[in-house]
C-alpha positions as CSV (number, residue, x, y, z in Angstrom):
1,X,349.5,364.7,80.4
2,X,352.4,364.6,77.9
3,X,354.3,361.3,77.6
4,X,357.6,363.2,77.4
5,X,358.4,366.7,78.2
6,X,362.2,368.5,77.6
7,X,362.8,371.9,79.7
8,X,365.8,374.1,77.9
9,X,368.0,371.6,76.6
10,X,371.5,372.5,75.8
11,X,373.8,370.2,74.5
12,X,377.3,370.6,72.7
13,X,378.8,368.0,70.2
14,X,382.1,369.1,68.5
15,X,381.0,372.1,66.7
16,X,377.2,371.1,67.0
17,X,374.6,372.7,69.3
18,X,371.4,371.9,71.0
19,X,370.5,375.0,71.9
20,X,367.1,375.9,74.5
21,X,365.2,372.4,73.2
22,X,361.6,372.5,74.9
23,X,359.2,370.4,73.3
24,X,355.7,368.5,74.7
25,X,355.3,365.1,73.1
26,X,351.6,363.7,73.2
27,X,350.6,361.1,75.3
28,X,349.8,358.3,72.9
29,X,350.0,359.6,69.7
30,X,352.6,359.3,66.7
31,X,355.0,362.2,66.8
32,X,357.9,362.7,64.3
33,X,361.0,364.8,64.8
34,X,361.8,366.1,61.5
35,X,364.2,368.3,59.6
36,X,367.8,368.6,57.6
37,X,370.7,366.1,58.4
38,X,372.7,367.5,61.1
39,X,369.5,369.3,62.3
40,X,370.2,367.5,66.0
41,X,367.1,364.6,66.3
42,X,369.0,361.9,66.8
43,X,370.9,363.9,69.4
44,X,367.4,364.9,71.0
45,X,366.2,361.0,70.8
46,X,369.5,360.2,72.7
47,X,368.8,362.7,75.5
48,X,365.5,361.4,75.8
49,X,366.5,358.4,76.1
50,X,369.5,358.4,78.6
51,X,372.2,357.5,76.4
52,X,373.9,360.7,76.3
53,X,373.1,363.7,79.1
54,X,372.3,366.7,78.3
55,X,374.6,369.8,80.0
56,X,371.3,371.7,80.9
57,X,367.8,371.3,81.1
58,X,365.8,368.4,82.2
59,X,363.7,365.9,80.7
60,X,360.4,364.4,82.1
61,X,358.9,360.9,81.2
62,X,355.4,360.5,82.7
63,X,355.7,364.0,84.5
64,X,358.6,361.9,86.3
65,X,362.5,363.2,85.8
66,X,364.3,360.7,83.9
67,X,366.9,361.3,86.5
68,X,364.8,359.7,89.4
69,X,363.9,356.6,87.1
70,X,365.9,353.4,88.1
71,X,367.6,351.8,84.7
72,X,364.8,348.8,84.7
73,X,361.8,351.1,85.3
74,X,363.0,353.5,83.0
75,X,363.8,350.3,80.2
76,X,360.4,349.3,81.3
77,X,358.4,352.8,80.8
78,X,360.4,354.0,77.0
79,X,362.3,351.9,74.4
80,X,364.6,353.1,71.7
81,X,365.5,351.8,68.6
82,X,368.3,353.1,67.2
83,X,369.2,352.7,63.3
84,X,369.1,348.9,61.7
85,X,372.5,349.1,60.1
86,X,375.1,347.3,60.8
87,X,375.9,344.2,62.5
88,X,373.2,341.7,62.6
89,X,373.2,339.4,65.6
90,X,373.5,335.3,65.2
91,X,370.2,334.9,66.6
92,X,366.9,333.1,65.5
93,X,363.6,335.8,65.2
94,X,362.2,334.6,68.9
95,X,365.6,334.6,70.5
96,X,366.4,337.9,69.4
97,X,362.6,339.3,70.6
98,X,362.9,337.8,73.8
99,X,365.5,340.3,74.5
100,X,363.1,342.8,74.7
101,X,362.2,341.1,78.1
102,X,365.9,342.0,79.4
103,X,364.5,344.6,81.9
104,X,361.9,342.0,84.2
105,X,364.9,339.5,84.3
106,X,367.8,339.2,86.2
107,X,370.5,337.5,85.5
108,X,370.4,333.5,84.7
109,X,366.7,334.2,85.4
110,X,365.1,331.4,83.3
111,X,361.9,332.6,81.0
112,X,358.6,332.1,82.3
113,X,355.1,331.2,81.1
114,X,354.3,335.1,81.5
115,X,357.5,336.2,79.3
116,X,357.0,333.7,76.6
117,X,353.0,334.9,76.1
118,X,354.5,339.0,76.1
119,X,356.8,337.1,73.4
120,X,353.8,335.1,71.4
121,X,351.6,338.5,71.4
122,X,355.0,340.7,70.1
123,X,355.6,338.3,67.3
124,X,351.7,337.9,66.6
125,X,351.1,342.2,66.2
126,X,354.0,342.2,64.3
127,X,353.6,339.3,61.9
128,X,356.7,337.9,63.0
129,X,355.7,334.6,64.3
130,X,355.8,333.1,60.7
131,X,360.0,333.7,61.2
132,X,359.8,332.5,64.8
133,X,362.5,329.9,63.8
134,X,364.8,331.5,60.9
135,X,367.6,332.9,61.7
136,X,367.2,336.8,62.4
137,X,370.4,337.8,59.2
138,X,368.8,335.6,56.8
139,X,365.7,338.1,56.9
140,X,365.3,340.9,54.2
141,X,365.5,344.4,55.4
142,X,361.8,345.4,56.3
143,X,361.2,341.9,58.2
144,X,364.5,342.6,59.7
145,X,363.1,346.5,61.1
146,X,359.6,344.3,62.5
147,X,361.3,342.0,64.6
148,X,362.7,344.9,66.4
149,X,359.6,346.6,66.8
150,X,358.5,343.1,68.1
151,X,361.3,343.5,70.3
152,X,360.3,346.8,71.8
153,X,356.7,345.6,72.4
154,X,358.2,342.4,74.2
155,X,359.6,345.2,76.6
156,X,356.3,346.5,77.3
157,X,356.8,350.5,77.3
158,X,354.5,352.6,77.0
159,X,356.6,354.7,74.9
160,X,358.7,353.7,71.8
161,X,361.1,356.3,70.1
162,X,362.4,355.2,66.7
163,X,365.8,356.6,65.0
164,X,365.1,356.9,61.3
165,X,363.1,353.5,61.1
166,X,362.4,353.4,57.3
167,X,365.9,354.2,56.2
168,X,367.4,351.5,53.9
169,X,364.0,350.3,53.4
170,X,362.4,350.2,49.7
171,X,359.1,352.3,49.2
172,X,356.8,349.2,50.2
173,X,358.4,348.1,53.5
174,X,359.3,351.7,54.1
175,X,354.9,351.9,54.0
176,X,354.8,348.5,55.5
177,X,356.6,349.3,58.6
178,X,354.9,352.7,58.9
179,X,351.0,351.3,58.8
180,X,352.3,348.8,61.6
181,X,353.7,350.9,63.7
182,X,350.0,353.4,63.1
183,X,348.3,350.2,64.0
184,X,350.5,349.8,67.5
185,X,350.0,352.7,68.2
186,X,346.0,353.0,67.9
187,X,344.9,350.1,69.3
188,X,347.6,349.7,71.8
189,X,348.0,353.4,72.6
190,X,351.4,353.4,72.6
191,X,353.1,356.6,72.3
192,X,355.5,356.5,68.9
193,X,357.9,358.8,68.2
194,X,360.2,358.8,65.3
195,X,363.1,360.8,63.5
196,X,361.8,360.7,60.0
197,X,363.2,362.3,56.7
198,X,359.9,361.4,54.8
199,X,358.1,364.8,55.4
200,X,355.1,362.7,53.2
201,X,355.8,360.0,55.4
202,X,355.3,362.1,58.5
203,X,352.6,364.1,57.4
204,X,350.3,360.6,56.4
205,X,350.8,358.6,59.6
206,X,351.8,361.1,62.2
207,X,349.5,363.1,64.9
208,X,352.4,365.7,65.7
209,X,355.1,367.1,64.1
210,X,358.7,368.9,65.8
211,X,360.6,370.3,63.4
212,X,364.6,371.3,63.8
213,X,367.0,372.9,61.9
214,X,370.9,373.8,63.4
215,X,370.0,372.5,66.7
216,X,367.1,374.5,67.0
217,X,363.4,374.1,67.0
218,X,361.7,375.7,64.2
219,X,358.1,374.8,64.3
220,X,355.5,372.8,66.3
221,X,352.1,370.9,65.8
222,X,349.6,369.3,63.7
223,X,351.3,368.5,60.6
224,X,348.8,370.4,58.0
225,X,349.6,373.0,60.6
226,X,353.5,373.0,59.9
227,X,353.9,372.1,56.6
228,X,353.7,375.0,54.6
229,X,355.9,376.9,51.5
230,X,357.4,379.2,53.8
231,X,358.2,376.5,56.6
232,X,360.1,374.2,53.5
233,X,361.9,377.6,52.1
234,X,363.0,378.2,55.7
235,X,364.1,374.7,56.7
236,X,364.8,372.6,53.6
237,X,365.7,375.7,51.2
238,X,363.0,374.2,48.3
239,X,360.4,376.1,47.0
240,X,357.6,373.9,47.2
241,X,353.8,373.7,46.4
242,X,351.5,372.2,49.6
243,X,348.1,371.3,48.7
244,X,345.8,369.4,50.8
245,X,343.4,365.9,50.4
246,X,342.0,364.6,53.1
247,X,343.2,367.0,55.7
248,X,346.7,365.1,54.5
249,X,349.4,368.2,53.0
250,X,350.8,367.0,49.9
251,X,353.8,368.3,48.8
252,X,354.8,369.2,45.3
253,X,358.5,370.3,45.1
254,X,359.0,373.2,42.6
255,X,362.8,374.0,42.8
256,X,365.7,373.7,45.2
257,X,366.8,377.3,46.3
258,X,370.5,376.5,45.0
259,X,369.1,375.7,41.4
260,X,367.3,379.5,42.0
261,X,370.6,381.5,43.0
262,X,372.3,379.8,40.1
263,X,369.3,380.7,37.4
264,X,370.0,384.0,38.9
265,X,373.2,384.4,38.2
266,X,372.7,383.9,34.5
């Protein structure tokens, strides 16, 4: 079974377009949605997610329509985080992770023993539980992106979907956060999926790739599978070498096709 499924999505944003989106994401594996800025993954993950609705075609979450899910077994089954950016909340590190319990509470419902172990085990997979006490702003930007991963395992889905979670981030938290989010996912199985611009990134720590461009998908699969010359000429406009270690692509950029059509011209 796949963990999410999208049937002929069509979706239209002031001039932009998702046009016919059907994808299959694994059931507990790392997928990354990939492609050129305006391509339409955030758009997709938003979809997914509930926070905007599609004008055709269905989505599926556990083979169940996300239409037939209630709001708290829906927060309960996927979590989103969206892009770390902007304002940061006056909250202490535990405070702001015991949010993720949000969707077994009512309201004014008190935390029990139950929430604060979910909290204790969030913070201690994470790494987080050294901050418990500090104030979430005063934390630099990739301890900032682990407490809301901590967060979203607090919630307890079974699926996480990330929008762009090593942007802002320098190389090593960039790696930092992605090897954590590798180790969730194997030994919790819990499905990850991410929009990522880092095709290395996504090639080294993801299990399946989906590729868009204009709206439109342009490749599926295995990374070493989709990441070839002809698929970066067609979707990123580079001419680029793609070797292989490890069964990992590597890939060496040559030229940018603008830098060709203006060689060509002289």
């Amino acid at each position: 079974m796949n963990a999410i499924e999208t049937e002929h999505i069509h979706h239209h944003v002031s001039s932009f377009y998702l046009n016919d989106i059907t994808v299959s994401i694994p059931l507990g594996q790392i997928t990354a949605i990939v492609g050129p800025n305006g391509s339409g993954k955030s758009t997709l993950l938003k979809i997914i997610t509930r926070l905007l609705k599609a004008e055709q075609g269905n989505v599926y979450v556990n083979g169940i329509s996300s239409k037939e899910y209630k709001q708290s077994a829906f927060a309960k089954t996927i979590s989103m985080l969206t892009q770390s950016k902007g304002s940061v909340p006056d909250l202490t590190v535990k405070e702001l992770i015991s949010y993720g319990r949000s969707p077994y509470k009512r309201i004014f419902d008190r935390m029990v023993s139950e929430d604060m172990e979910v909290i204790d085990w969030a913070m201690e997979v994470t790494g987080t539980n050294r901050h418990e006490n500090r104030m979430f702003h005063t934390l630099s930007g990739g301890e900032q992106q682990k407490v809301r991963i901590a967060m979203a395992l607090a919630q307890q889905a079974s699926i996480i979907l990330l929008d762009e979670p090593t942007t802002f981030l320098d190389i090593s938290h960039q790696l930092d956060v992605m090897e954590m989010l590798q180790k969730i996912n194997r030994e919790f199985r819990i499905t990850v999926v991410m929009v990522l611009h880092d095709l290395q990134q996504a090639a080294n720590y993801c299990h399946y790739m989906i590729a868009m461009k204009d709206g439109r998908i342009m490749a599926l699969g295995k990374p070493k599978e989709v990441i070839t010359p002809l698929f970066l000429n067609e979707v990123y406009q580079i001419v680029a070498k793609v070797t292989f270690e490890d069964e990992y692509p590597i890939i060496i950029p040559l030229r940018s096709r603008e830098s060709i059509l203006a060689s060509s011209t002289n």
